[in-house]
ROKOL-414423 format. One record per residue (C-alpha): residue in one letter; x, y, z. Coordinates in steps of 0.2 Angstrom, whole numbers, padded with zeros to 4 digits, always signed. Example, Ala and Ser with C-alpha at 12.3 -4.5 7.8 and 13.67 -1.06 7.14 Angstrom:
BEGIN
A+0062-0022+0039/S+0068-0005+0036/
END
This chain:
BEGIN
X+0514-0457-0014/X+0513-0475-0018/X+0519-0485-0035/X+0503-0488-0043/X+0497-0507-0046/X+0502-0507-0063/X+0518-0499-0062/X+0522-0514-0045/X+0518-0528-0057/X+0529-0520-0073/X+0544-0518-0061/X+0543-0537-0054/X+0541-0544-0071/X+0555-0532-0078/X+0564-0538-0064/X+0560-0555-0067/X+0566-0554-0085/X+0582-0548-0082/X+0584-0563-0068/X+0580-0575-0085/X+0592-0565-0098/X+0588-0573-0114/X+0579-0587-0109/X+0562-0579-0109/X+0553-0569-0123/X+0535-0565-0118/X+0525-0564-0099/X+0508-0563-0098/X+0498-0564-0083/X+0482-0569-0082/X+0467-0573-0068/X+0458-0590-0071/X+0443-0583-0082/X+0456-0578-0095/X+0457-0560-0092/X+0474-0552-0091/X+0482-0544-0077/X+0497-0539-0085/X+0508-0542-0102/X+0524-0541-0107/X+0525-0545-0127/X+0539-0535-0134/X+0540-0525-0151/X+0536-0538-0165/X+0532-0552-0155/X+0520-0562-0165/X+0508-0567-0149/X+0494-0561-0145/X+0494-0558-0128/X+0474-0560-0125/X+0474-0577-0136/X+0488-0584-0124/X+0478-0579-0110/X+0462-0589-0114/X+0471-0604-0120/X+0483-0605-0104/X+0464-0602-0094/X+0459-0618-0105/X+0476-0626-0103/X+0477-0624-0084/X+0458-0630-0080/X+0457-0645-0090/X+0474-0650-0083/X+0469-0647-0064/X+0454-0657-0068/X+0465-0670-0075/X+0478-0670-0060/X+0465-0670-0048/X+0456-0685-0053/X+0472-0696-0055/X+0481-0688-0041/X+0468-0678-0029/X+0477-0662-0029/X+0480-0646-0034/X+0493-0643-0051/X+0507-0629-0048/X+0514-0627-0064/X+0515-0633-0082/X+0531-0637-0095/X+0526-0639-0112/X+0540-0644-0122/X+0540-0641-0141/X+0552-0640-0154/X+0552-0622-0155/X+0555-0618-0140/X+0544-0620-0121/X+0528-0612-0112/X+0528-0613-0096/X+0514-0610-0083/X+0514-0606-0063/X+0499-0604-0053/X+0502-0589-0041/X+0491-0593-0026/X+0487-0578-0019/X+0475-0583-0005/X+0458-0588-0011/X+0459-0582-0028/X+0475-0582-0038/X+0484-0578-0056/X+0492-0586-0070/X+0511-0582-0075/X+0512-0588-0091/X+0531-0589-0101/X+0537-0590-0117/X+0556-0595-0121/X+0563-0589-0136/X+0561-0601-0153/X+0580-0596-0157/X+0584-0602-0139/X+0585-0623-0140/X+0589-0625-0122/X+0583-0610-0110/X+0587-0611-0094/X+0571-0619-0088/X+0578-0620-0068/X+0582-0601-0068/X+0566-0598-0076/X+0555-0606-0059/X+0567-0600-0047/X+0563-0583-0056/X+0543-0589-0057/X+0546-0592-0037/X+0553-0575-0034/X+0540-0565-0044/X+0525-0576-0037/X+0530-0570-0019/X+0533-0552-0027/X+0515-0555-0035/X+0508-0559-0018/X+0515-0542-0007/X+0508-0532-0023/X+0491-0538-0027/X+0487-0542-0008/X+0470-0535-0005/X+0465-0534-0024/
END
């Protein structure tokens, strides 16, 4: 019997959390429209997964748009660095169509790692793609 969708995805972002140790809080992933695919808020957290989904959906359209008229090509990620911590934002291309990954770091962590945090995003976008092939 095969690992149903949801529980693929759950184990690549659990595994993708214990890749980042403390240097991420909350996962959401989304599809361009907004709507989530999957999220991983834990107990307490104070965001509301579907809100981040539709601002990150904002976020990420209106900054393609901007990237692609200065620069004429497609945008892979964003950093947003704040004072209380960092969101960050991968496009997962998964051929024609593709998600969201959307991560919070923790606001009592100053300094996450933010390069473990992408080679993490790398190796969960390639676990995306084997999963949701032919979704």
């Amino acid at each position: 019997m095969s690992e149903s969708l949801s529980s693929a995805i759950d184990k690549a972002v659990r595994r993708f959390l214990d890749m980042c140790g403390d240097s991420v809080e909350n996962v959401v992933i989304t599809r361009p429209d907004g709507l989530i695919v999957y999220a991983y808020t834990p107990p307490g957290s104070k965001y509301d997964a579907r809100g981040i989904a539709a601002l990150v959906s904002l976020l990420m359209g209106s900054s393609k748009r901007i990237y692609n008229q200065l620069r004429g090509g497609d945008i892979d990620s964003i950093i947003i660095d704040g004072k209380r911590g960092k969101v960050l934002v991968k496009y997962i291309d998964l051929g024609g169509t593709g998600v969201y990954v959307s991560v919070i770091t923790p606001s009592d962590n100053p300094e996450p790692n933010i390069g473990l945090i992408m080679l993490a995003l790398d190796s969960l976008g390639n676990r995306l793609r084997e999963i949701l092939k032919g979704y």
